[in-house]
Each structure stands twice: as structure tokens, then as C-alpha cells.
N, CA, C and O atoms as a Tinker XYZ file with bonds, in Angstrom:
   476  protein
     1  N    218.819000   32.101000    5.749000    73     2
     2  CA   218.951000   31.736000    7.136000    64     1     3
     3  C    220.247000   30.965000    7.315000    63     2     4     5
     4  O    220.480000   30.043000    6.533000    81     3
     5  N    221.295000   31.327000    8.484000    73     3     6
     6  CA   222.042000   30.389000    9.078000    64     5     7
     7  C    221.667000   29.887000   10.320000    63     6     8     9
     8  O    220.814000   30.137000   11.172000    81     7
     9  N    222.924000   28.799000   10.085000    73     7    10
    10  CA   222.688000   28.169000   11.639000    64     9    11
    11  C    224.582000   28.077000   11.588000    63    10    12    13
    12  O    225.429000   28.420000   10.763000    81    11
    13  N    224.615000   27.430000   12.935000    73    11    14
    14  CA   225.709000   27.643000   13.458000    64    13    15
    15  C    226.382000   26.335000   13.045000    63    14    16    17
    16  O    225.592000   25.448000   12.723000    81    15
    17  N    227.880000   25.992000   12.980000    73    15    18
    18  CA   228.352000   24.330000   12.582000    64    17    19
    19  C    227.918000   23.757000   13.239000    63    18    20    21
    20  O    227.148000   23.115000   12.525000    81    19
    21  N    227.695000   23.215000   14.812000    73    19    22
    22  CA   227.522000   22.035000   14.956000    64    21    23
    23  C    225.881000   21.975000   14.694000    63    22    24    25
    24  O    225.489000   20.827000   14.490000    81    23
    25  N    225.091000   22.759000   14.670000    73    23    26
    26  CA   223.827000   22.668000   13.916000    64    25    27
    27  C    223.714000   21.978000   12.813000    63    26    28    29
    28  O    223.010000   20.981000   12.657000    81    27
    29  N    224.684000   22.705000   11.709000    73    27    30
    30  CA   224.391000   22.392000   10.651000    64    29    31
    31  C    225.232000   20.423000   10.588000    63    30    32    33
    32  O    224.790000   19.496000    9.910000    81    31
    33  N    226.069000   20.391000   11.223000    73    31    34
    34  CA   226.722000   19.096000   11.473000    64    33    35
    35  C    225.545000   17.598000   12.063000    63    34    36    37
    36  O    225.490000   16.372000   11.966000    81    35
    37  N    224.807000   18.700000   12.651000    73    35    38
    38  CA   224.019000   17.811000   12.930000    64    37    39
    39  C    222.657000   17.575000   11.862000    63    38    40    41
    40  O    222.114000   16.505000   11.584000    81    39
    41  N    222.438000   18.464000   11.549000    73    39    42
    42  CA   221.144000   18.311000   10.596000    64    41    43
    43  C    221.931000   17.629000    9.865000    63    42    44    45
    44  O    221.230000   16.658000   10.148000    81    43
    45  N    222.882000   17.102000    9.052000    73    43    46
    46  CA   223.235000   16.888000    7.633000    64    45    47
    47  C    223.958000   15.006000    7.792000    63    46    48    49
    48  O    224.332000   14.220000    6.921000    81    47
    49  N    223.866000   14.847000    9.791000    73    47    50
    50  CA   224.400000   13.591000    9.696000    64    49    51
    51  C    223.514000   12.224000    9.337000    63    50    52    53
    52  O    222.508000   12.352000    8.640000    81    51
    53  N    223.730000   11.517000    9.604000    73    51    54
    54  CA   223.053000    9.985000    9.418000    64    53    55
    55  C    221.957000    9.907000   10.274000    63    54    56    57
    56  O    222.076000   10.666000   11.236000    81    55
    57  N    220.803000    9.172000   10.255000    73    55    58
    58  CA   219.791000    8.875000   10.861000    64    57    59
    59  C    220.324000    8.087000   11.746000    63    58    60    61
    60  O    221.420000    7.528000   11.769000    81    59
    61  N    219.425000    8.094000   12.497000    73    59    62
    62  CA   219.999000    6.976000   13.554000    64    61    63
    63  C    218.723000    5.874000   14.036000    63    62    64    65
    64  O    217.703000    6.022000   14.709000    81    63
    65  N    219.335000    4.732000   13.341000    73    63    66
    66  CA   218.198000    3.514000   13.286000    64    65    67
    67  C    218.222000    2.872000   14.795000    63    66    68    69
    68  O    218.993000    3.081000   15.731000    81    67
    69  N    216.907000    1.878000   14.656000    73    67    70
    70  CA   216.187000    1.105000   15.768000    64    69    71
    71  C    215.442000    0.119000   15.467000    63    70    72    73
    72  O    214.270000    0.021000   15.102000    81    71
    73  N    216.448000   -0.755000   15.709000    73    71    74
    74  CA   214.735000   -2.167000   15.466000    64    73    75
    75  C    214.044000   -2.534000   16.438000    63    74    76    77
    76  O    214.321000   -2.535000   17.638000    81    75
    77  N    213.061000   -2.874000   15.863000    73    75    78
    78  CA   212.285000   -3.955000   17.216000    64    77    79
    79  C    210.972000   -4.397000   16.331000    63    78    80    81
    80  O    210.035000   -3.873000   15.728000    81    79
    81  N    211.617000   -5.969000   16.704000    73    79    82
    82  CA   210.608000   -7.314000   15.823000    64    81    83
    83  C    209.848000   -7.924000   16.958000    63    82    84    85
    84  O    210.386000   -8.439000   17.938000    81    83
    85  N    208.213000   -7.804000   16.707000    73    83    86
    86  CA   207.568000   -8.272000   17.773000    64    85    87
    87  C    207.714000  -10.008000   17.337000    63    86    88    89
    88  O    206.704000  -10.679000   17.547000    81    87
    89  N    208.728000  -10.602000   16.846000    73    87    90
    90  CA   208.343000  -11.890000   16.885000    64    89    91
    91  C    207.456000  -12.520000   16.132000    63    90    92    93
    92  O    207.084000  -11.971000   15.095000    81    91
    93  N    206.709000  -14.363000   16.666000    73    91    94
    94  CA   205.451000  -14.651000   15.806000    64    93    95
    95  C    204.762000  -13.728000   16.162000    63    94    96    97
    96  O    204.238000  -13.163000   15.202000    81    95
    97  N    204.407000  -13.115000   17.556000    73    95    98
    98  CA   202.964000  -12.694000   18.005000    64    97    99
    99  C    202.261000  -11.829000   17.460000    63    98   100   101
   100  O    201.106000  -11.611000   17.825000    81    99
   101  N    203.122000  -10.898000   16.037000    73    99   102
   102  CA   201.899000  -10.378000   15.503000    64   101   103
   103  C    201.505000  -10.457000   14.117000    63   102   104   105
   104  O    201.552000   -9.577000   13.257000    81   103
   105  N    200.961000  -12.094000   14.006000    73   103   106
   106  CA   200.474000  -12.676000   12.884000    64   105   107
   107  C    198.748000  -12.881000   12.466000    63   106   108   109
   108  O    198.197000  -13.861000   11.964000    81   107
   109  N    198.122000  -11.448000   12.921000    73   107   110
   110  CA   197.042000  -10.895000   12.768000    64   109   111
   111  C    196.652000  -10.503000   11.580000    63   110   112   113
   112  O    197.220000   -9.475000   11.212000    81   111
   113  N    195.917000  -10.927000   10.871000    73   111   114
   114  CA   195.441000  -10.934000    9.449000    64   113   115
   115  C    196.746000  -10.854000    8.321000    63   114   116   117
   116  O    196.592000  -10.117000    7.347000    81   115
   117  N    197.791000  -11.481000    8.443000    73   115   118
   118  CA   198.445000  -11.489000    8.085000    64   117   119
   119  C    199.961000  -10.316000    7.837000    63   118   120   121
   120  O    200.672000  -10.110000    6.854000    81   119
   121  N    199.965000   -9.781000    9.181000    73   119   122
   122  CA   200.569000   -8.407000    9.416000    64   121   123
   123  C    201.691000   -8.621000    9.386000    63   122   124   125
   124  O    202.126000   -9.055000   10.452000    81   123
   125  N    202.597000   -8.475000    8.384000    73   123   126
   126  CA   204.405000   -8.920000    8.798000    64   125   127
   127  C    204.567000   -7.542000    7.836000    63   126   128   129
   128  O    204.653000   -7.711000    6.620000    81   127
   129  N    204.600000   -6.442000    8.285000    73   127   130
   130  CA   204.952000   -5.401000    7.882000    64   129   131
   131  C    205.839000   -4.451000    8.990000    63   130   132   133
   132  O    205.700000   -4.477000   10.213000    81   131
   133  N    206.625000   -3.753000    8.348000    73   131   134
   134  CA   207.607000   -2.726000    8.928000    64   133   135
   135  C    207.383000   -1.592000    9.067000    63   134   136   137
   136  O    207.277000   -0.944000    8.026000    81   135
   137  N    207.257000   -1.038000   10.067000    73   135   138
   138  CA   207.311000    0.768000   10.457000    64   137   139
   139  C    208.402000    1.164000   10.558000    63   138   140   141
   140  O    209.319000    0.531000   11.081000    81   139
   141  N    208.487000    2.300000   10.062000    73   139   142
   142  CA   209.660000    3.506000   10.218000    64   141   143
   143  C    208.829000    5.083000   10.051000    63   142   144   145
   144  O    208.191000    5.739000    9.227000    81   143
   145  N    209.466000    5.156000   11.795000    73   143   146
   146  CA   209.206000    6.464000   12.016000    64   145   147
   147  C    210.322000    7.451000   12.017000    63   146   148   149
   148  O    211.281000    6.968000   12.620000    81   147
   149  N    210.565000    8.668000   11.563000    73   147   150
   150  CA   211.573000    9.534000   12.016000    64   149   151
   151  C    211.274000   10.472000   12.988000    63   150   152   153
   152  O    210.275000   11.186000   12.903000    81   151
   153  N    211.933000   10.520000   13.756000    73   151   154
   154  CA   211.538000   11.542000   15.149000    64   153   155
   155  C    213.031000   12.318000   15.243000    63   154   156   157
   156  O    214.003000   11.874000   14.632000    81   155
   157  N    213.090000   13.351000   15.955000    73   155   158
   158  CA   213.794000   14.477000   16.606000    64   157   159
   159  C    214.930000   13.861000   17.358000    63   158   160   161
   160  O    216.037000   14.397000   17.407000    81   159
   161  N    214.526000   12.263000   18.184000    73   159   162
   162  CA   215.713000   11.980000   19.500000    64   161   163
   163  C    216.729000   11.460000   18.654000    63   162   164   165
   164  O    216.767000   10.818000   17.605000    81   163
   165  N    217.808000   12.110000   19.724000    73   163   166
   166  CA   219.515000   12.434000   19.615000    64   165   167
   167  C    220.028000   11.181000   20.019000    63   166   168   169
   168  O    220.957000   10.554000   19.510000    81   167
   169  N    219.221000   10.841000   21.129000    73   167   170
   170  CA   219.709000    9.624000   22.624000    64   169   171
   171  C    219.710000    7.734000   21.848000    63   170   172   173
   172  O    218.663000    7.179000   21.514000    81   171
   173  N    220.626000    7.302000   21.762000    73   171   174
   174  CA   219.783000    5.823000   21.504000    64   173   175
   175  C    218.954000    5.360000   22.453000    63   174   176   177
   176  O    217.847000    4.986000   22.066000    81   175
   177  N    219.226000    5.282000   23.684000    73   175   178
   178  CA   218.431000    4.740000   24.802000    64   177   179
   179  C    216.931000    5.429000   24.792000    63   178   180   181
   180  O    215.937000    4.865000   25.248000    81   179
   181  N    216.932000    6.594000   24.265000    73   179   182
   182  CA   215.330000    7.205000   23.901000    64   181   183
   183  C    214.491000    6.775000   22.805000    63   182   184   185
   184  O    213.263000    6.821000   22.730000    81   183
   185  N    215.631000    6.203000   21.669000    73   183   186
   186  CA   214.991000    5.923000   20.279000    64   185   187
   187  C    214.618000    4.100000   20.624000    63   186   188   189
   188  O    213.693000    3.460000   20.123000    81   187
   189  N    215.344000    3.745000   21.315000    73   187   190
   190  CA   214.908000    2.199000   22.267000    64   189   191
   191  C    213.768000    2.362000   22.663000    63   190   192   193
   192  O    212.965000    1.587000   22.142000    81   191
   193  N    213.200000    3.324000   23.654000    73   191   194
   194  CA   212.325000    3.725000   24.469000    64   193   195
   195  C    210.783000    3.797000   23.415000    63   194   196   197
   196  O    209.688000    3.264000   23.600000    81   195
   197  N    211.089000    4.349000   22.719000    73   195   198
   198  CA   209.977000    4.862000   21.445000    64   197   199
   199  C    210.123000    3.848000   20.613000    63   198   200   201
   200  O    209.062000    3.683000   20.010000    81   199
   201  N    210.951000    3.071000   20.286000    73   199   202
   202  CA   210.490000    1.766000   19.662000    64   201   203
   203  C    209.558000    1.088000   20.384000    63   202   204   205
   204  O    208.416000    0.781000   20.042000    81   203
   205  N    210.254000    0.827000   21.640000    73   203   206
   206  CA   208.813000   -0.393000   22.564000    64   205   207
   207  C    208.167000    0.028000   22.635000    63   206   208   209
   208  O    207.254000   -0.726000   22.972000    81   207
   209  N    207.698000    1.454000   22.491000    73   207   210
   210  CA   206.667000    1.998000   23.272000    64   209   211
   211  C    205.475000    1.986000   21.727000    63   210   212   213
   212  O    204.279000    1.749000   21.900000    81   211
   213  N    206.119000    2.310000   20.136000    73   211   214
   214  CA   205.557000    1.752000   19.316000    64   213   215
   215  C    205.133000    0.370000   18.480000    63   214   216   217
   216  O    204.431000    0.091000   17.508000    81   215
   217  N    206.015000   -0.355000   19.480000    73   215   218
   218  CA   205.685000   -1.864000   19.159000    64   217   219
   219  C    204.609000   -2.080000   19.504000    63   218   220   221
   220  O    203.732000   -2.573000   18.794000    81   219
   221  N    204.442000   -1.567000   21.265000    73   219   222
   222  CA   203.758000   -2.262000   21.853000    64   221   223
   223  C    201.717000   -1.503000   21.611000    63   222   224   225
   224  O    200.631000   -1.709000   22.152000    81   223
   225  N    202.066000   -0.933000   20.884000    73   223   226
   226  CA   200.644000   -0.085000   20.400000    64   225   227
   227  C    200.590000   -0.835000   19.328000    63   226   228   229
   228  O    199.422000   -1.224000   19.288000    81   227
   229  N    201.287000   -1.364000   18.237000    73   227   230
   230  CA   200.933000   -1.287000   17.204000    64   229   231
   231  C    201.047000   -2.824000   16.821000    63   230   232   233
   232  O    200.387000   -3.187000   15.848000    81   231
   233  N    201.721000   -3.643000   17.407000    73   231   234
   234  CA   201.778000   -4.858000   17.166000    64   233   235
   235  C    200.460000   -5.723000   17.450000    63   234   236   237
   236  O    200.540000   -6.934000   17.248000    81   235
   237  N    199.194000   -5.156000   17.927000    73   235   238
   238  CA   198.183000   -6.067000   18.139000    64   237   239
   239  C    197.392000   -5.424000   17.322000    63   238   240   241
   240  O    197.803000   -4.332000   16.931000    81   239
   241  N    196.168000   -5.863000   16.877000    73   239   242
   242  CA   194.932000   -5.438000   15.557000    64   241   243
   243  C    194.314000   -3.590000   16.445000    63   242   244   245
   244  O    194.318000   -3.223000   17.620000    81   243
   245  N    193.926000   -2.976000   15.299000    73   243   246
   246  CA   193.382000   -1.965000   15.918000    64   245   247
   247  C    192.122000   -1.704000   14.372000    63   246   248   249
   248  O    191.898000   -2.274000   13.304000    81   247
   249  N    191.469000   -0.224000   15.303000    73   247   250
   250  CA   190.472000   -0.103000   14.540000    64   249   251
   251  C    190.251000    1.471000   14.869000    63   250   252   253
   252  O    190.426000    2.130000   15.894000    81   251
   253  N    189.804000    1.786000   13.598000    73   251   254
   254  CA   189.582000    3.086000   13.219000    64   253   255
   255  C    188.410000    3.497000   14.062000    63   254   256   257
   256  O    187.632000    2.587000   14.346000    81   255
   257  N    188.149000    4.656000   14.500000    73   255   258
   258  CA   187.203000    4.846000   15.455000    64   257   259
   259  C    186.968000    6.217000   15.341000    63   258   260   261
   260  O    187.984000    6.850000   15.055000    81   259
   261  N    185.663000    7.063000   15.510000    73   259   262
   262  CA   185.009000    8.255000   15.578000    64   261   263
   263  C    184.513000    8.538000   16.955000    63   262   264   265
   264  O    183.442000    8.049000   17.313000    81   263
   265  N    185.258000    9.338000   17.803000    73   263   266
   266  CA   184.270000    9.895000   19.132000    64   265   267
   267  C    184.423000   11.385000   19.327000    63   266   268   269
   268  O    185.266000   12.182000   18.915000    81   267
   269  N    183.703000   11.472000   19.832000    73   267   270
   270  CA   183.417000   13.367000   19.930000    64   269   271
   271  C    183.397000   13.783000   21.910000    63   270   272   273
   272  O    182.867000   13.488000   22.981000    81   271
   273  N    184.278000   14.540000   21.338000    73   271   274
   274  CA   184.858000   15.033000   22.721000    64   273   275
   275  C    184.495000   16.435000   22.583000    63   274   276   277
   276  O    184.057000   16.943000   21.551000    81   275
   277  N    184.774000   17.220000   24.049000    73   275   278
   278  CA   184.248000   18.312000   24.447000    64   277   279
   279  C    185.460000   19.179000   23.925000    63   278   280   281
   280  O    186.625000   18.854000   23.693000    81   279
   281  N    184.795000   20.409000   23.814000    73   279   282
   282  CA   186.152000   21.495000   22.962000    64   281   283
   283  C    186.481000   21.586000   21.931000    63   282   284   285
   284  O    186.228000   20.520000   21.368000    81   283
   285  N    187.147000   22.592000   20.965000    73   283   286
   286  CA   187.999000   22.389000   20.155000    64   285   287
   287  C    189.399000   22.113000   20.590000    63   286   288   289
   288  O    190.105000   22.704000   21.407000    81   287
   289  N    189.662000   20.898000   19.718000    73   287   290
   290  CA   190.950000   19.885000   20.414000    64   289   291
   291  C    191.764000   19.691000   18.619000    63   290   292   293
   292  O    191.822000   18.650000   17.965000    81   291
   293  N    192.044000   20.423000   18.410000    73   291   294
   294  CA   192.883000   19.967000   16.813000    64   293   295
   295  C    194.099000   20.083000   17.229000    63   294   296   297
   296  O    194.988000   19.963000   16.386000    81   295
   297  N    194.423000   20.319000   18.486000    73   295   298
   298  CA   195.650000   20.267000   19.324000    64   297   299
   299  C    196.187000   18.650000   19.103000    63   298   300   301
   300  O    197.338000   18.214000   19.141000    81   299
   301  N    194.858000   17.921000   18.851000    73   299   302
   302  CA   195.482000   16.458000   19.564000    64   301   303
   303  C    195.687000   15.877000   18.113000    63   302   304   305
   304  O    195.717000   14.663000   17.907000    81   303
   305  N    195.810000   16.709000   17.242000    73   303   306
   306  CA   196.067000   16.072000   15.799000    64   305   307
   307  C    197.770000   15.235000   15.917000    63   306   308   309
   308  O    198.867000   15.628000   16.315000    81   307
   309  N    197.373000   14.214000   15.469000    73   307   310
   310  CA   199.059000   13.284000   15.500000    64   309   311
   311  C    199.425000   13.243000   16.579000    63   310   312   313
   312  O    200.547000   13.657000   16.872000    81   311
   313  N    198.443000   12.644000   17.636000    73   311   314
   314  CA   199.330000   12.886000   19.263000    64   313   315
   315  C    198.847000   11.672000   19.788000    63   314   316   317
   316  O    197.702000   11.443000   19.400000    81   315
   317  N    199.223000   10.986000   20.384000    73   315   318
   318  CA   198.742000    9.253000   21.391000    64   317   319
   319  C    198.334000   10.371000   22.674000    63   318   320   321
   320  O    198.915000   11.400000   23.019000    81   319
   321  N    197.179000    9.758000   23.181000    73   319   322
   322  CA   196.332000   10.777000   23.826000    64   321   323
   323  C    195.697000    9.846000   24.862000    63   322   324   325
   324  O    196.141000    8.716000   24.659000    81   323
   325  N    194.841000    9.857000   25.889000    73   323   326
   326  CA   194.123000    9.041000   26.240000    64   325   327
   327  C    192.953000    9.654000   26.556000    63   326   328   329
   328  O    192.955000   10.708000   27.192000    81   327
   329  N    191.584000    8.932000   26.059000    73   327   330
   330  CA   190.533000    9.200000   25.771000    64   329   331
   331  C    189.674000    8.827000   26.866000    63   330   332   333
   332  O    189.947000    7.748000   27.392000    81   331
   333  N    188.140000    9.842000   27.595000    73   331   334
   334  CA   187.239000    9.224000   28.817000    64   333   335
   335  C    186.277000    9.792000   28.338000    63   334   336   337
   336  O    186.136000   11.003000   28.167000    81   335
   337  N    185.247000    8.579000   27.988000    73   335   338
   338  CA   184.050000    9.244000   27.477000    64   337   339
   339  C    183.009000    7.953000   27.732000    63   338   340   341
   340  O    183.178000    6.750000   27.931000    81   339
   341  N    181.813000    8.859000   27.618000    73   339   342
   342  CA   180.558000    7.475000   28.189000    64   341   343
   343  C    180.116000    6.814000   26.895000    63   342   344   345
   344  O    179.752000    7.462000   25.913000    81   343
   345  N    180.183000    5.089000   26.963000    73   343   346
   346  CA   179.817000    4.250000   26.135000    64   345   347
   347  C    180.944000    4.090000   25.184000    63   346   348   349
   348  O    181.578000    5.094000   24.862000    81   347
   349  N    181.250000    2.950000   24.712000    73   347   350
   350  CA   182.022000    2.656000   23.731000    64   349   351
   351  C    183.184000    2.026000   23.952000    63   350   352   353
   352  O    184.200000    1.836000   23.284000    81   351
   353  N    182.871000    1.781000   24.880000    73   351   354
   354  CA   184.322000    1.249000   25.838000    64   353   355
   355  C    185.169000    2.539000   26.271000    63   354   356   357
   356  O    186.254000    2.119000   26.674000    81   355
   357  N    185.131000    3.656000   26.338000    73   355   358
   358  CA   186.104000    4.675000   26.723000    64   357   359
   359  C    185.559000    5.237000   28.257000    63   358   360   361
   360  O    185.735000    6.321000   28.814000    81   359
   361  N    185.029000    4.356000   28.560000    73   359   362
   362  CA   184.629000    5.059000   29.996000    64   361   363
   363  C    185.678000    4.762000   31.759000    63   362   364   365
   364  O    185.564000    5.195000   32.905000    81   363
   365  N    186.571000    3.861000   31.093000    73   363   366
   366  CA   187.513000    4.171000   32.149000    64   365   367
   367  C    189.169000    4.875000   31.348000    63   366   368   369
   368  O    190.203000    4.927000   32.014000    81   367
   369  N    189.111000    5.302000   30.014000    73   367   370
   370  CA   189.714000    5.939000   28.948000    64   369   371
   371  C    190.721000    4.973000   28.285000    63   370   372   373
   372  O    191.642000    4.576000   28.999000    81   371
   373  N    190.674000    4.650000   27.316000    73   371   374
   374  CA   191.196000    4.426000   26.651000    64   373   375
   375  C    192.453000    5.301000   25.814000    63   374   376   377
   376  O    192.281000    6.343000   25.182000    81   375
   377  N    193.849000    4.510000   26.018000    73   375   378
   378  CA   195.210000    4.798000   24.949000    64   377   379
   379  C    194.710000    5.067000   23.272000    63   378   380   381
   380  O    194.166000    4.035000   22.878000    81   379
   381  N    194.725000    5.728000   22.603000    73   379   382
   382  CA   194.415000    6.064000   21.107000    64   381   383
   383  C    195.574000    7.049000   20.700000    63   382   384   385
   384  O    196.228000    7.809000   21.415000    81   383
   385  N    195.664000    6.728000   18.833000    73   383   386
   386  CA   196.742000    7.573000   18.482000    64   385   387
   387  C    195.633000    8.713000   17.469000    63   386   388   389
   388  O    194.816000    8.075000   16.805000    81   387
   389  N    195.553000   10.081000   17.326000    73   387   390
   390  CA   194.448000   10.734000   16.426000    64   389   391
   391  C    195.174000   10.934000   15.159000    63   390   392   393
   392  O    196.285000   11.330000   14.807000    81   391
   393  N    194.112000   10.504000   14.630000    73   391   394
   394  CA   194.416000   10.731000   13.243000    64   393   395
   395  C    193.667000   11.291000   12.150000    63   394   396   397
   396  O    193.684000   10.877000   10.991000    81   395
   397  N    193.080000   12.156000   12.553000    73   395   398
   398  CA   191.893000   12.787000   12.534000    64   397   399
   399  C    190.931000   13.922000   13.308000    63   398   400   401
   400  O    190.408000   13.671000   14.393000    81   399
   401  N    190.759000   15.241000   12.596000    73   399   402
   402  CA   189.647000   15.794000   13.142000    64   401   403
   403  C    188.968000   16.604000   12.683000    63   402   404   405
   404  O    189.331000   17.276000   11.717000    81   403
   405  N    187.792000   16.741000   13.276000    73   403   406
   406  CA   186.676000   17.395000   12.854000    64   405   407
   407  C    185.824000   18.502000   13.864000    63   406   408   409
   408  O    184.850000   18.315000   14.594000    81   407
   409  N    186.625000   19.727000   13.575000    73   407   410
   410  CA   186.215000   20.862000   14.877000    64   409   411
   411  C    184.664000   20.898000   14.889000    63   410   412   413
   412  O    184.312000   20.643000   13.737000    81   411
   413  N    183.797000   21.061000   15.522000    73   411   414
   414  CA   182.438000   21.717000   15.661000    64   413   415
   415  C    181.974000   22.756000   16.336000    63   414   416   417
   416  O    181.037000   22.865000   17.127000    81   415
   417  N    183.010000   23.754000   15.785000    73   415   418
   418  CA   183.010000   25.804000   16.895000    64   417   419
   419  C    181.923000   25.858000   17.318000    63   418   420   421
   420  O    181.863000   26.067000   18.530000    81   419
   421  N    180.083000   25.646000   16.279000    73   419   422
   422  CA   179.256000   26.444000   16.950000    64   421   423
   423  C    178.715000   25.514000   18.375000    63   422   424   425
   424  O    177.944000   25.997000   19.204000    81   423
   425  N    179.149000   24.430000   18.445000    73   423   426
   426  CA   178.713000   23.882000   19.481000    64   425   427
   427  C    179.885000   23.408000   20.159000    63   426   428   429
   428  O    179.744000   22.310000   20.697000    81   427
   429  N    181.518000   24.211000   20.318000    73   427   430
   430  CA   181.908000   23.476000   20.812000    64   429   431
   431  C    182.567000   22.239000   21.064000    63   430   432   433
   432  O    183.050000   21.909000   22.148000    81   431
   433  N    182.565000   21.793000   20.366000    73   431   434
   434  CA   182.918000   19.861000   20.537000    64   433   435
   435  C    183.614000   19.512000   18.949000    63   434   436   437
   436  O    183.510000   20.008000   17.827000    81   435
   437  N    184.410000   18.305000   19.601000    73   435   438
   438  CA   185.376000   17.898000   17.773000    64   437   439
   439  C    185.196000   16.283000   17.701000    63   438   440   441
   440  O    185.347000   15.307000   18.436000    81   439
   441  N    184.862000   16.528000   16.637000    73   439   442
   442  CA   184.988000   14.387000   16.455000    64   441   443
   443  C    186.749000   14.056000   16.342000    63   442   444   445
   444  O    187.665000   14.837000   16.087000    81   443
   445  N    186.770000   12.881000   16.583000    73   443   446
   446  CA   188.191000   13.045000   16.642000    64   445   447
   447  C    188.076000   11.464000   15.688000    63   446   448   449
   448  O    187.273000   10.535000   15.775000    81   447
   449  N    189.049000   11.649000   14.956000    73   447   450
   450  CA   189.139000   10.026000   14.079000    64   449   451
   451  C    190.328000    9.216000   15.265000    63   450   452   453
   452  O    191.185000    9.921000   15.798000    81   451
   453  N    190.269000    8.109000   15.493000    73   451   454
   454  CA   191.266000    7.471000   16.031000    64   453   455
   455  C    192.047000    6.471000   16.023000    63   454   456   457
   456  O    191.048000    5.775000   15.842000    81   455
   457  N    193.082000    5.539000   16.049000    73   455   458
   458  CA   193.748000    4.287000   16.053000    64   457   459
   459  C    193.127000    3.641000   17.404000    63   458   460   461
   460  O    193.406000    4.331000   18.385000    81   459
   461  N    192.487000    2.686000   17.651000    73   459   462
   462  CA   192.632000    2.431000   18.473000    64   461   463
   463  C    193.015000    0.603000   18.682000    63   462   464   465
   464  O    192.576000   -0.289000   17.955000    81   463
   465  N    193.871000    0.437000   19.791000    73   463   466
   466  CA   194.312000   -1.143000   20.085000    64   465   467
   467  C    193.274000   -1.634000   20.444000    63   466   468   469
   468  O    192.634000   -1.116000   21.359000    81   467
   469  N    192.750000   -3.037000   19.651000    73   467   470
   470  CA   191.813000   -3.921000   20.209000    64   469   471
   471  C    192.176000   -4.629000   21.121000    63   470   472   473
   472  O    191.281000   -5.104000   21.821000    81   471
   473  N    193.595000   -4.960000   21.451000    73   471   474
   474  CA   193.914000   -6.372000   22.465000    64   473   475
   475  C    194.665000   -5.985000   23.335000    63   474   476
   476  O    195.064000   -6.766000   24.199000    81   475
């Protein structure tokens, strides 16, 4: 397979970094750890954008979670999604990232594993 130069100019250049330190505020069971994600954006002002937007999910405590939704949904594998379902607190829907699933064809419906923000 080819690709064309500035393709290949681009696949082969430097990453392009982003910080963002939530500060004291997220000194939750002792959390002073670093994420690094690599994503697709070209833009700095986008890779800004997707930093806050992963700070601000991930800098407060969360918890692993099992709910079962209607359909087969393995669509929503690795996707921040928002969830509406009765009991469990998801009934006016809840922000979650999936990380996890579990189709159920003959009936329809998938458990979905989830991240979810406690605070």
C-alpha cells in the first residue's frame, strides 16, 4: 500500500502533546496519576478541548458499573455515551465511558460494563 507525501509526512511526524493538571482537587484515595491518550486531532485548540473535557470526567472518583440496556449496542464499545434507565440513579441519564459488553441476541438487550463519575 501507498499513500501520498504529505500523508506519509504526516503519519511519521511528532505527536502532539497536552497537559492539563487538575490541581489539589483530585486527591481521592490517593490519585496523583497521569493519563495519556492518543487520538487522531491535528488542531491544538481541539487537543485543549479533549483534555478538559477528559479532566473533567476523570478527575473525580468513579465506579465500575453493570446496566442492561435495550438492543444490541457493541456499537457503544469505547464510546462516552449517556445512559436513561429506571433505578440506579440513571433515570434522568447519566454521562458514562463503556468499557465493556455483553450482547444478549436471543432476547435482545446488552449489559454494558461502565466508568461511571461519582461526584
Amino acid at each position: 500500500m501507498s499513500v501520498d507525501a504529505v500523508t506519509a509526512a504526516y503519519l511519521k511526524s511528532e505527536a502532539m502533546f497536552v497537559t492539563r493538571s487538575p490541581g489539589a482537587a483530585i486527591d481521592w484515595a490517593g490519585s496523583d496519576r497521569v493519563g495519556e491518550i492518543v487520538s487522531p486531532l491535528a488542531a491544538q485548540a481541539d487537543a485543549q478541548a479533549e483534555a478538559d473535557r477528559q479532566l473533567a470526567f476523570l478527575a473525580a472518583p468513579r465506579s465500575i458499573e453493570r446496566i442492561e440496556v435495550p438492543g444490541n449496542r457493541a456499537d457503544l464499545l469505547g464510546r462516552a455515551v449517556t445512559i436513561a434507565a429506571k433505578g440506579g440513579g440513571y433515570d434522568a441519564g447519566v454521562a458514562v465511558f463503556v468499557i465493556g459488553v455483553e450482547e444478549l441476541a436471543e432476547v435482545d438487550r446488552t449489559i454494558l460494563t461502565v466508568l461511571r463519575r461519582l461526584a
